[in-house]
N, C-alpha and C positions, 0 to 999 in steps of 0.2 A: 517625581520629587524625591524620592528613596534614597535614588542613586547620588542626589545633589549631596542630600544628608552623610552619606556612605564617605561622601569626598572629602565634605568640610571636617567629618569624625577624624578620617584617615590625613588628613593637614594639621589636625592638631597633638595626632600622635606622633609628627614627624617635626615636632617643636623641638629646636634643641635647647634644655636646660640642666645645668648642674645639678643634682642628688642632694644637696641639705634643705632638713624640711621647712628654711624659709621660702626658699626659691622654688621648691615645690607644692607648698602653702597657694602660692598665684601663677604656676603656672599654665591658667587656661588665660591669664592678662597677657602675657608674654611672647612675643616673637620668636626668640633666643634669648642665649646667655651665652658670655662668652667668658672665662679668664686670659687674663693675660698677666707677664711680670712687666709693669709700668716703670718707674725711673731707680736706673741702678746709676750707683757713686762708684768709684773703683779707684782704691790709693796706691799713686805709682812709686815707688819710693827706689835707689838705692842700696844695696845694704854696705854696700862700704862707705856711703856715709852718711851712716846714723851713728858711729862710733869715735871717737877722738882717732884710736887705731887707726880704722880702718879708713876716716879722711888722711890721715897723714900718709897712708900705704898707696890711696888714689892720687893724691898728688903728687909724690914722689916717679907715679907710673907717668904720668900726665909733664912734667916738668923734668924730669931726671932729677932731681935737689929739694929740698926741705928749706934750704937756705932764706929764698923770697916767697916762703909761706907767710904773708902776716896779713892785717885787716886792709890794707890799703890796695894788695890786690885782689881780696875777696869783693871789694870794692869796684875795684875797677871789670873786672869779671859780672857785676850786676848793670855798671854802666852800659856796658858792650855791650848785652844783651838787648836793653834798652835802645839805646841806637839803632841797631840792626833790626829790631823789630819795628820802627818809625822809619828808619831808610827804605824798608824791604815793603812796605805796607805801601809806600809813597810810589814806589817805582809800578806797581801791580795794580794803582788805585783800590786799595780797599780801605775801608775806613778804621781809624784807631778810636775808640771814644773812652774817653776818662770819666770815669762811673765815681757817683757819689757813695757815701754809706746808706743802704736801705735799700737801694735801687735794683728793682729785678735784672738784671744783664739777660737771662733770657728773653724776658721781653721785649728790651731794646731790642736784642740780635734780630726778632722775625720781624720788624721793619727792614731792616737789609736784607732780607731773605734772596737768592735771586732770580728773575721770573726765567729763565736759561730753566727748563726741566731735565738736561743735559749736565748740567752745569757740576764740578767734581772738587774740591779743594777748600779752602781759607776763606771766607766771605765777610769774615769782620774779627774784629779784634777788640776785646773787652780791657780796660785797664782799673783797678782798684788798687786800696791800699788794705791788708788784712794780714793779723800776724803769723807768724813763721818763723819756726827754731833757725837763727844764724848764728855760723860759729865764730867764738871771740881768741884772738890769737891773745896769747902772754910770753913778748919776749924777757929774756933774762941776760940780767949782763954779761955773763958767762960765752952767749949764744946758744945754750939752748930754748922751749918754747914750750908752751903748755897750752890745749885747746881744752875749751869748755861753751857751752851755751851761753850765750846771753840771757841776761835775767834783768827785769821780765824781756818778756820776749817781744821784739821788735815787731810795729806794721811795718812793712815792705812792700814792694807792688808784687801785683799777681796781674797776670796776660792771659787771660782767656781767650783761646781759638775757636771760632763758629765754623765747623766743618760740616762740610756736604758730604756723604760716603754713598757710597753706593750700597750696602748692605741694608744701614745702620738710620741709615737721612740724618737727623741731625743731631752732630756729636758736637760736645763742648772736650778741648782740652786745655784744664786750667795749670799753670805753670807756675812757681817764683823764680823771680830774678836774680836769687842767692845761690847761691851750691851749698849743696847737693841738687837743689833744683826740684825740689818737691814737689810732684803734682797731682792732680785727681783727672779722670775720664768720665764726663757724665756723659750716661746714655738712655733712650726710653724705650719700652719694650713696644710700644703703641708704634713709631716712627720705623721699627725694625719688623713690627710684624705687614703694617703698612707695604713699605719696597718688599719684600716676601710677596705679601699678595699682587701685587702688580705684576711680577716677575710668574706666579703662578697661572696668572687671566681671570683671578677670583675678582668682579667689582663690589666696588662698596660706596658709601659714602662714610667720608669724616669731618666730625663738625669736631673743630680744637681737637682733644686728647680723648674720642673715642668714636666708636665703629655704630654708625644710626641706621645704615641701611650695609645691607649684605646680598650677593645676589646668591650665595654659596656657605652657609652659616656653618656645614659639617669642615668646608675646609677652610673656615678663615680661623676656627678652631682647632686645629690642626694644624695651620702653621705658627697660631701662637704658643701651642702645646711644643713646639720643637727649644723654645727657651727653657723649657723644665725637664729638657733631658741632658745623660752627661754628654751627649756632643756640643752643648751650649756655651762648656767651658772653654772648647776649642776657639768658636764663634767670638765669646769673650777677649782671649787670649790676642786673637789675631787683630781686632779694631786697634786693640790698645798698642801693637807693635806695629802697624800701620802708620799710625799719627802721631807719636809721640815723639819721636826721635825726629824727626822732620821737624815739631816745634821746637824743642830740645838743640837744634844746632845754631838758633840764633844765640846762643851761651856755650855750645859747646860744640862748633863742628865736627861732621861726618869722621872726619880723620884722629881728630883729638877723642874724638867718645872709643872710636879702634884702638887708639892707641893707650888710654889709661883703665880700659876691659870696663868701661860706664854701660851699664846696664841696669835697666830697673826690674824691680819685680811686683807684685800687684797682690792687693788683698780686696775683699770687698767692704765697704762702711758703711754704703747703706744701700736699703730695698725695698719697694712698694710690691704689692701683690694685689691683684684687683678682681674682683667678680665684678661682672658689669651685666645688669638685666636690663634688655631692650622690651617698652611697654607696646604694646597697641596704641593708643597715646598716650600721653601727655596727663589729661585729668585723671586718669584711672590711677597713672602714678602717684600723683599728686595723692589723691588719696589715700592710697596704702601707705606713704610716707610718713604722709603727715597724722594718720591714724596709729600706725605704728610707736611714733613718740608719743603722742598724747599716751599710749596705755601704758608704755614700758620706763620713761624716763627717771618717775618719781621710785618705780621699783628696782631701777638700778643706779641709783643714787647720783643722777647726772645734774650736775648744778646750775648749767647752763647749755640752751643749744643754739648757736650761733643762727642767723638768717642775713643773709646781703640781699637787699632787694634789685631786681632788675625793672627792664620795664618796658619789659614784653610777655603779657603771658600767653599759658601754654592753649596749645588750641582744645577748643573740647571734641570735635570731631573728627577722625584720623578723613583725609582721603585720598581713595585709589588711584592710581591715572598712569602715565607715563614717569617713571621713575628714573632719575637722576645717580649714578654711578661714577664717583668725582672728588677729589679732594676739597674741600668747600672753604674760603679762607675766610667772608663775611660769613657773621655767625648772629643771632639773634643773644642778647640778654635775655637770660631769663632768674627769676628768684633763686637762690640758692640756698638751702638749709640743710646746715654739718650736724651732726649726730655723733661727737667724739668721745672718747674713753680712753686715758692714759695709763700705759704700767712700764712706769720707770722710762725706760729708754724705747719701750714698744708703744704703738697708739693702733688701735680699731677704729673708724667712723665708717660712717654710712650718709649717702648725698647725694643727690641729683644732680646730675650732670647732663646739659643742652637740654630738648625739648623733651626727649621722652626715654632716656635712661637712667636708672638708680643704681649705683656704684657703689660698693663694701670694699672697703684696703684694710690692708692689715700691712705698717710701716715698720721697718725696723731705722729707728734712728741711728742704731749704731750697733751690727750685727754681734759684736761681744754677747750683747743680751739675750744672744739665741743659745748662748754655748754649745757650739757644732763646729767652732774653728771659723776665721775668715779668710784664711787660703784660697786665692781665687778657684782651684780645686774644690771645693767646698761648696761649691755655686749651687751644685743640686742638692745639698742637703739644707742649704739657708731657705730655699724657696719650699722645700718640702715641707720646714719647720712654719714658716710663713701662712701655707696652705691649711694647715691644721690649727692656724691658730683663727684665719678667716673660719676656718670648720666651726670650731669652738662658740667665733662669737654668733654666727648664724644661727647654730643650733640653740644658745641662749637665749638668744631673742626671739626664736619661732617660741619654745616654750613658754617663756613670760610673757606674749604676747596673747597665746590663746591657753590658757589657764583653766584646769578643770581639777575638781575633787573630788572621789567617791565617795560615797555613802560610807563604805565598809573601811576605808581611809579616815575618813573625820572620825569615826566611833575607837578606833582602837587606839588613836593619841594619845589619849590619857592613861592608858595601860600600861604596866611594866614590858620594861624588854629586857633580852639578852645578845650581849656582844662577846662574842669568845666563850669565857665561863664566864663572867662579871653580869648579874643580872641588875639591872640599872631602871630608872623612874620613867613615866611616859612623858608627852609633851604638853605643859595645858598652856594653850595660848588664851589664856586668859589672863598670864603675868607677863608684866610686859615685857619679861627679862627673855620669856620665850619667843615672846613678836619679833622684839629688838635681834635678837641671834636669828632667825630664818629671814626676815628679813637684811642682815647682813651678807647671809650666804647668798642670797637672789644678787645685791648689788654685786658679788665679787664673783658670779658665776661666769662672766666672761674672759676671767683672769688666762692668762696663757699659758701656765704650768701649775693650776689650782691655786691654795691659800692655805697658806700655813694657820696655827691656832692663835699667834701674834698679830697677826693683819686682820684676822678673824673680830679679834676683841678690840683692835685698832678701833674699827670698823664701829663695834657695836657702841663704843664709848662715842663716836660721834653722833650717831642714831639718836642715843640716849641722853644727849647731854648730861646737867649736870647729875642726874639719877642715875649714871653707870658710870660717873668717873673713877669708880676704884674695881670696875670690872678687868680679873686682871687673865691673862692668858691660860692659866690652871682652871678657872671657869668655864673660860670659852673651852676647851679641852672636853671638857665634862657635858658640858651642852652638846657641843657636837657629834659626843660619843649616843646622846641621846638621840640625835636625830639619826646617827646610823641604824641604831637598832628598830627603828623603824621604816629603814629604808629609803631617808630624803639626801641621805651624803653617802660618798663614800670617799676612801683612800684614794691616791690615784696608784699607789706602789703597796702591797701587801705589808711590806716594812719603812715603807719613806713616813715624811710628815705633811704633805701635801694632800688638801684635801678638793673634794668639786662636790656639786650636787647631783644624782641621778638627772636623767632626764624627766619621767613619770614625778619624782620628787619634789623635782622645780616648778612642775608644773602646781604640783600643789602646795607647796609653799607660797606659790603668787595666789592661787586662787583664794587662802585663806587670807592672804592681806589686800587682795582685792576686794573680800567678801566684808571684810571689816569694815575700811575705813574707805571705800567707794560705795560700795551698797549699804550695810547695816545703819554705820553714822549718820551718812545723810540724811538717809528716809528717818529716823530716830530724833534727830535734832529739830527741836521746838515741840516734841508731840507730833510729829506728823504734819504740824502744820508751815507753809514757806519761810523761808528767810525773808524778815522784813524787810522793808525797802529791794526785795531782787525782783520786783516787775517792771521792769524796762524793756521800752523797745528792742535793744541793743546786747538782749537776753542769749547767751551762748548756747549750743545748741545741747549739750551736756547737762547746764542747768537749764534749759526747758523743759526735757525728760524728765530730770529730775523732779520741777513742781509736778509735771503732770502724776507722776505717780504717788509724788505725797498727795498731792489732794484725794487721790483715792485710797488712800494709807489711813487718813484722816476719818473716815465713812469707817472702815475696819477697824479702827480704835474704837469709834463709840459703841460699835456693835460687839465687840469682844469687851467692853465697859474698860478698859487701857487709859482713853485720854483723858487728859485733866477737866 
């Protein structure tokens, strides 16, 4: 029996999991882990015409003359295009569908998917209306003409391509029917690292948009690690010059794009990043989820957390047998509860996804927000910024979630400290104006470039309502200077104004407001004795606990002569 022990020890050292101490908090629950970069946008644009110039210079290339530049054949230039993508669709039999406002178009498209696993090209064709800069001619009597935007800016149709690649699986490329011809290339890191493992002999199963079963975890990790290196730009570069231009000529043929130098170039705007932990099953996840909001929620000020219910749930006993290595297109429902946090144009959540994995993103709505450049060149440093900020929120929520304070911690809070030369007050959390500021810094510790002393006291005025509405940033300054000198914040830059919390720091900041107003209150409110009217059947399990220890709370009061 030694030896059995020896194997299943040496199976579980051979786990692959990511290094933040959330993911390593449960990893003896855990299969693997794997990251991947999930769905990237890519804006194809032009540069000659984004400019009045430099349209007038492309048409000129394109027509010889300026002359019959005017709206009626900008016009007819979007009919044509029009046509030619309904004639050409007709002739190929693929389907054209006029999509409403609201309506997922990805969704639609994987009904037409095609069951051909060969199969290479166009497979549907999306039509909306959604707006888009067009340019407005102004002739003049004279004969000359003046271009400008239309204002506001017009809906026009946009033609979405459902592409099969061979790299990439399935690529959308979304077009307008205007010139310049505006587009975007959406693609998914999930679909790209998928054809990879195929093409490698790695099996797996995938249920929707992730990886349940693996038979080779070190290299399905490894082939999704190849999107976060700079060869990925290349990778990039070439889907988008692949498909684009090929859409692109039902408005502008093969010949007319050589002859007016029509070429686009490519930024990125937006980016998912994903840590994905594979449970043992199902219930164990469930648990740690759904244990992890109940503790963390209220201490990082999250207002609401979403749940869509399904209605199937998870099993509670994993079992072994003959296992399935397959692309899986029925997929069971199961509950779904999001865990989000927004900052500005960034969002962090955390969610279960299919039967028995929990998934952490870190999005960028719209890569400006990273300030790293969007230069498709830029690709490794978007996702690197990305990785650090998943870093970020992980790391805050393992500490807020398991919370501890020392002894020697609690006792020196109320003591003076010194920051630089300035020797400064201690912390007594006994005014609420100290609760209120450590508790702010817990809600903002997930923040992605720390928190200035402005958002600080933003922060603490909402906390506090109407008792700190004249809390003003000079305050918050001062408070926080406070908590440095004893070690619960620091800078993130020796000379910036960006601030975070330690890690050790955070931890005790949660614990003292956990200590407070989870434990002290409770057991405190009424004397020790329950909340009246809380014996019900239908008693949560939280306050169960709860009564049971005041009733013994209650026996401690008379005996230390306390209760009323």
């Amino acid at each position: 029996m030694d030896w059995l022990l020896t194997i299943d020890r040496f199976k579980k050292e051979l786990v692959m999991v990511a290094q933040d101490p959330f993911t390593q908090r449960y990893a003896r629950l855990l299969d693997e882990s794997y990251d991947v970069v999930d769905r990237i946008i890519v804006n194809a644009y032009c540069k000659l015409g984004g400019s009045p110039g430099g349209f007038r210079h492309w048409w000129l290339q394109l027509h010889g003359t300026t002359d019959n530049l005017d709206n009626t054949r900008l016009m007819r230039m979007a009919g044509r295009f029009s046509r030619r993508v309904r004639g050409w669709a007709k002739k190929n039999d693929i389907p054209v569908i006029y999509c409403k406002s609201g309506e997922r178009k990805h969704k639609i498209a994987e009904q037409y998917m095609p069951e051909d696993p060969g199969f290479r090209g166009v497979f549907a064709v999306m039509v909306n209306r959604a707006p888009s800069p067009v340019w407005n001619v102004l002739r003049f009597p004279g004969g000359g003409f003046h271009l400008k935007r239309k204002t506001p800016t017009p809906f026009v149709n946009h033609y979405s391509f459902h592409i099969i690649d061979d790299e990439w699986g399935h690529v959308t490329v979304r077009m307008s029917g205007h010139a310049p011809f505006k587009a975007q290339v959406m693609l998914n890191g999930h679909e790209y690292t998928a054809c990879r493992a195929r093409k490698a002999g790695v099996e797996f199963v995938k249920e929707g948009n992730c990886f349940t079963e693996t038979s080779d975890a070190a290299a399905l990790a490894t082939v999704a690690d190849t999107l976060r290196s700079r060869a990925a730009v290349g990778r990039l570069h070439r889907v988008c010059e692949r498909w684009i231009y090929r859409c692109l000529c039902f408005g502008l043929p093969f010949d007319e794009q050589k002859k007016s130098g029509f070429r686009y170039a490519y930024s990125i705007y937006q980016v998912e990043y994903s840590r994905n932990l594979l449970f043992h099953n199902g219930h164990h996840m469930d648990q740690v989820f759904h244990g992890v909001i109940d503790r963390t929620r209220s201490l990082m000020n999250i207002d609401r957390v979403k749940t869509i219910f399904g209605w199937k749930t998870r099993p509670q006993k994993r079992f072994y047998g003959a296992r399935r290595f397959e692309a899986v297109v029925e997929r069971p429902v199961y509950d779904l509860t999001i865990f989000k946090i927004h900052f500005g144009r960034l969002t962090v959540k955390i969610y279960t996804k299919g039967e028995r994995v929990l998934r952490t993103e870190a999005i960028a709505h719209n890569t400006v927000e990273l300030r790293c450049g969007r230069v498709i060149d830029r690709f490794p440093d978007i996702i690197e910024r990305l990785a650090d900020i998943l870093e970020r929120f992980l790391r805050a929520l393992r500490c807020v979630d398991a919370a501890w304070i020392s002894d020697r911690t609690l006792e020196s809070l109320p003591t003076p400290s010194v920051v630089g030369r300035t020797r400064i007050g201690g912390v007594d959390i006994n005014k609420p104006r100290a609760r209120a500021a450590m508790e702010a810094v817990i809600a903002l510790s997930p923040s992605p470039r720390g928190f200035t002393a402005a958002r600080h006291a933003e922060m603490v005025r909402e906390i506090m309502g109407k008792g700190g509405a004249t809390y003003s940033s000079r305050q918050s300054a001062y408070d926080l200077k406070k908590l440095r000198g004893k070690g619960l914040v620091r800078k993130t830059s020796p000379r910036g104004r960006h601030y975070e919390p330690t890690p050790d720091g955070l931890r005790a900041m949660a614990a003292l407001v956990v200590l407070r107003e989870k434990v002290i209150k409770p057991l405190l409110t009424y004397n020790g004795r329950c909340k009246p009217g809380s014996k019900t059947a239908s008693t949560a399990g939280l306050d169960a606990r709860y009564q049971a220890v005041q009733r013994e709370m209650q026996h401690l009061f008379r005996y230390l002569q306390i209760a009323a």
